[in-house]
N, C-alpha and C positions, 0 to 999 in steps of 0.2 A: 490689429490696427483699426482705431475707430475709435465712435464716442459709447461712451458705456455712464448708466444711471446707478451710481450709489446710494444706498443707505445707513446711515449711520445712528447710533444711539450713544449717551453717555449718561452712566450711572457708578456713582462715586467715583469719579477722576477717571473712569476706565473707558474707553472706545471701542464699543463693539459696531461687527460691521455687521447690519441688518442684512442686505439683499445687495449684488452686482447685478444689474441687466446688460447685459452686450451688444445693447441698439441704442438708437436715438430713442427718444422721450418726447412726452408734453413737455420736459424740462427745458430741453435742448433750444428751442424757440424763446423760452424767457432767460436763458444764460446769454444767449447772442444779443438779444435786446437788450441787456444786463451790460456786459461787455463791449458793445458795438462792434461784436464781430460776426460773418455769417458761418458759425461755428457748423453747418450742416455739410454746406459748400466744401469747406476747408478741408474737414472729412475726409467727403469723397475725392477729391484731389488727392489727396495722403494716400486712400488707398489705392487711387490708380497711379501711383510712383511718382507724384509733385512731393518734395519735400515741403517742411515750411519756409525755411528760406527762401527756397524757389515760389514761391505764394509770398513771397514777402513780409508773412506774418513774425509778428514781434507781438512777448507779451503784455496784454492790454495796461494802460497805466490804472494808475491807482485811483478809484472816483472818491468824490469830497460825501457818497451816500452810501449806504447800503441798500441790498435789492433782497426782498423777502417773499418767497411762494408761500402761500399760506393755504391749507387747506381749507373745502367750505366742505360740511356737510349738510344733505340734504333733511335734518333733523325734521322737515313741516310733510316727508315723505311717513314717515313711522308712528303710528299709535301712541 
């Protein structure tokens, strides 16, 4: 129980799955902002025996946006 950081790739119609981490993330912080939920909190509640119910979490509705992490690379770092 917890939050865990996927990765995924898709190449010709197929979903392969890059990496599972079994922690929180940099992500974890921009899903909850993303969501307006404090997805860390929630967590730890879960794993010390709060169900979600009993946290009263309901899943988040649908926003009229999408939210994009985007990587930067420090490309003015390298030769």
């Amino acid at each position: 129980v917890g939050l865990m950081n996927t990765q995924f790739a898709i190449q010709n119609g197929t979903i392969y799955v890059l990496e599972v981490n079994p922690r929180a993330s940099r992500t974890v912080p921009f899903v909850s902002k993303a969501i307006g939920q404090p997805l860390a909190k929630i967590a730890a509640k879960v794993m010390s025996g709060l169900s979600l119910a009993e946290q009263g979490v309901s899943p988040p509705e649908r926003r009229p946006y999408y939210s994009v992490k985007e990587s930067v690379f420090p490309f003015i770092k390298f030769p």
